[in-house]
PLY file of the C-alpha trace (Angstrom):
ply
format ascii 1.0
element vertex 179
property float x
property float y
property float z
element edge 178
property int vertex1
property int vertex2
end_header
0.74 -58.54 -35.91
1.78 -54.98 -35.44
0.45 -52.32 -33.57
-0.70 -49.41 -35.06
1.31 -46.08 -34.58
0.40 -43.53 -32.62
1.80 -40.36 -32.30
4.28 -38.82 -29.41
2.01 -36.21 -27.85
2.90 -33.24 -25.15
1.62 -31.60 -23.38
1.01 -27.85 -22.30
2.69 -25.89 -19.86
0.45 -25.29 -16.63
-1.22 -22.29 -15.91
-0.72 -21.41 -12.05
-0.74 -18.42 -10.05
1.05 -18.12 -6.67
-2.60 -17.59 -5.32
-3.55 -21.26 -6.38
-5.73 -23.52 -3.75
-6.91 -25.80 -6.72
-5.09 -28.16 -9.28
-7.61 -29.56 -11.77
-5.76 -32.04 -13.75
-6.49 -33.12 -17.43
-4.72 -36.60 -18.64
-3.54 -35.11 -22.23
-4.92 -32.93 -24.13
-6.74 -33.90 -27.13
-6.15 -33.44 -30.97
-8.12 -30.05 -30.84
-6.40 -28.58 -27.79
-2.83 -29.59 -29.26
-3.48 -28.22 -32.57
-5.11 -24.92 -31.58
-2.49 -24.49 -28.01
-4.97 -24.11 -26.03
-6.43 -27.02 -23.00
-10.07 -27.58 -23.45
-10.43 -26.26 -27.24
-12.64 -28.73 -28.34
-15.96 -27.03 -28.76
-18.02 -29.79 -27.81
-16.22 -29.93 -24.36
-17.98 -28.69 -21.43
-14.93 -27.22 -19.79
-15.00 -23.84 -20.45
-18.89 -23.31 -19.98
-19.10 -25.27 -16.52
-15.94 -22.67 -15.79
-18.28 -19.77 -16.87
-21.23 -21.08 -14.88
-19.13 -21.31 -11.49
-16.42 -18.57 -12.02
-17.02 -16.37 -14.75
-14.73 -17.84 -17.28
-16.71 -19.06 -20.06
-15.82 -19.44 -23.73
-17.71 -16.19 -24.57
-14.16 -14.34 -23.54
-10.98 -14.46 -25.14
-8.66 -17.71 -23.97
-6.67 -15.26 -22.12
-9.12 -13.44 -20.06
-10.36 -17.01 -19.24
-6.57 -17.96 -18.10
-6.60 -14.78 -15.80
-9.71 -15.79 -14.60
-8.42 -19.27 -13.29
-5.77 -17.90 -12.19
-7.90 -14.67 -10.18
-10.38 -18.00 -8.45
-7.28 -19.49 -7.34
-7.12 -22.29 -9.78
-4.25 -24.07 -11.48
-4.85 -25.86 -14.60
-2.75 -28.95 -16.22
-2.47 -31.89 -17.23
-1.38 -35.73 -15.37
0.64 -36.83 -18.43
3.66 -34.64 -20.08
3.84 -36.79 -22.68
2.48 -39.88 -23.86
1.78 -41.88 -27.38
-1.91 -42.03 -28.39
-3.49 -42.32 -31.46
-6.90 -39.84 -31.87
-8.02 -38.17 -28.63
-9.66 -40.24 -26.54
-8.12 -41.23 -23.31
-8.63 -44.87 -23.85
-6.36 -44.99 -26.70
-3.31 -43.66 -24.39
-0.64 -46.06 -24.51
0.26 -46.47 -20.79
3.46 -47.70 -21.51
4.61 -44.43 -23.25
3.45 -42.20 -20.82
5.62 -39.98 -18.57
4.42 -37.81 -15.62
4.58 -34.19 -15.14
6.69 -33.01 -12.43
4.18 -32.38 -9.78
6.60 -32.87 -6.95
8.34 -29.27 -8.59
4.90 -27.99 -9.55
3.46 -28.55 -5.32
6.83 -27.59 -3.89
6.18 -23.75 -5.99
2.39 -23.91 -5.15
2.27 -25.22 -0.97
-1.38 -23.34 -0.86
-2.73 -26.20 -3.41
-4.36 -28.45 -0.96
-7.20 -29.91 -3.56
-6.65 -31.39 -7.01
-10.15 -31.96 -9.22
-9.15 -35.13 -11.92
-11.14 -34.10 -14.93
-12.48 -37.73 -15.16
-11.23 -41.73 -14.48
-8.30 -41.61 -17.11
-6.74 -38.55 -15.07
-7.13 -39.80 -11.41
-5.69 -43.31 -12.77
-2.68 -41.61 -14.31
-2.08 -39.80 -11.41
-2.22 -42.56 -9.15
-0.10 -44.88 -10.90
2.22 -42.02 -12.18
2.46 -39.55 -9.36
0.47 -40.41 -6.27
3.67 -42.68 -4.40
6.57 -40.30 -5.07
4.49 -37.13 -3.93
5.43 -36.65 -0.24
2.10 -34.20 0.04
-0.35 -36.00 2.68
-2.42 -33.29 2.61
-4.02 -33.09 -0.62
-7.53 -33.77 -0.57
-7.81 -36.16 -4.49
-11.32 -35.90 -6.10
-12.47 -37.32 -9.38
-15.06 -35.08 -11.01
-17.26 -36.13 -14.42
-15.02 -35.60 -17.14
-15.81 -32.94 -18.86
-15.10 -34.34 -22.65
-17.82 -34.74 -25.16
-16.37 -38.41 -24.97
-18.39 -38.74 -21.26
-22.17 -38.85 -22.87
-23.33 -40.75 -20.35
-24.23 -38.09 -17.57
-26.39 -35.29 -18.17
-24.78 -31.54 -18.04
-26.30 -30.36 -15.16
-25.35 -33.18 -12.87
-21.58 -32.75 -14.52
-22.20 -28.93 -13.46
-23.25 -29.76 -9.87
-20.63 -32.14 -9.05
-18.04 -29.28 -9.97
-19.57 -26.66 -8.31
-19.50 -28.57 -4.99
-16.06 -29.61 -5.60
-15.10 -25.89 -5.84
-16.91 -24.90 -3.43
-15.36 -27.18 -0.90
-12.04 -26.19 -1.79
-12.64 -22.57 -1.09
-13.39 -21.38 -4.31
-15.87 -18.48 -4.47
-18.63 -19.91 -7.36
-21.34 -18.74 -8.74
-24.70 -20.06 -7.41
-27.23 -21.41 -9.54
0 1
1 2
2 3
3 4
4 5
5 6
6 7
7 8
8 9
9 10
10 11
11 12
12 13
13 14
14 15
15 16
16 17
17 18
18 19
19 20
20 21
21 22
22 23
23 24
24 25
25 26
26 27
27 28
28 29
29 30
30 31
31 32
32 33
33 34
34 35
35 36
36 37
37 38
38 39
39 40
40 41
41 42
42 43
43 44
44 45
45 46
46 47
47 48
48 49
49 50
50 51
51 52
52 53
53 54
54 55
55 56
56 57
57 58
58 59
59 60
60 61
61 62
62 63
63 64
64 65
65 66
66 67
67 68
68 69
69 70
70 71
71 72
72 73
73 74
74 75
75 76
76 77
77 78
78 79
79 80
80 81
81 82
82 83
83 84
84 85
85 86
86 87
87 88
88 89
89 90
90 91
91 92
92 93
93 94
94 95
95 96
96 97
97 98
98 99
99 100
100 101
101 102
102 103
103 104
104 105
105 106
106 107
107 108
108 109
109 110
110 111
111 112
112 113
113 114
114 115
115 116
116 117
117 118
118 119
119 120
120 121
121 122
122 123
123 124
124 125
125 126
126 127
127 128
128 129
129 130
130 131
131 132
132 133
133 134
134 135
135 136
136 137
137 138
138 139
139 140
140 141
141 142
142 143
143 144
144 145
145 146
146 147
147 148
148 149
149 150
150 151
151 152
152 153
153 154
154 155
155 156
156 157
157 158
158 159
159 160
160 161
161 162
162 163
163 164
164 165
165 166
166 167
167 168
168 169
169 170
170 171
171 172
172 173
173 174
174 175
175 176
176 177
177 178
């Protein structure tokens, strides 16, 4: 029986700043980000508010204020995989054994403040720890899984999601909003 195909995906370029502390990683983006060029521009994802909540960069602005935003808190933004087949969006249906790794050991060689990296969710941190994690000769990054943010992850409530991001910023130095 044959599979069914799936599409070669990429994915985006990051968005860094020589000022960056943070790396919040993404696995791929999904049918909505690719199509519009944009991460996060699905508008049931809870990316962009939680960002406005804790930094200021909420969807109410234009994608490019949001971007200098990021990039003013000291936050990088990208994704695990650079390219990978999948067919739909959802990080289940990634086929592992298309997928190819950014190159993170470039990316934290160009950004030595980066000392915390936030996985937006399980399918990131895996990816990045069967992908990247050996190679990377960076002992002192501090690895944290966070609630993804996709409308995929109904099973905890928004304000926990929001909590367990601001605390994650907030421990890596980033000045957030309190609420």
């Amino acid at each position: 029986m044959s599979r069914p195909s799936a599409a070669m995906l990429r994915s985006f370029a990051p968005i860094e700043s020589p000022r960056a502390r943070v790396l919040i990683l993404g696995s791929m983006p999904g049918a909505a980000s690719l199509s519009a060029g944009r991460y996060y521009a699905h508008p049931q994802n809870r990316f962009w508010p939680i960002m406005g909540e804790l930094i200021g960069a909420g969807p109410q602005l234009d994608y490019e204020r949001r971007i200098d935003t990021l990039r003013a808190a000291g936050i990088a933004l990208w994704d695990v995989l650079a390219q990978c087949e999948r067919e739909g969006s959802l990080d289940s249906a990634i086929r592992d054994d298309t997928a190819v790794a950014n190159d993170f050991a470039g990316f934290l060689a160009r950004h030595l403040r980066v000392r915390t990296v936030l996985f937006n969710g399980a399918k990131a941190e895996n990816s990045f720890r069967r992908f990247v994690l050996k190679p990377l000769a960076r002992p002192d990054l501090r690895l944290l899984r966070l609630p993804s943010t996709s409308p995929a992850n109904a099973s905890q409530r928004g304000e926990a999601k929001l909590a367990a991001w601001r605390e994650a910023l907030r421990e890596a130095g980033v000045k957030v909003r309190e609420g």
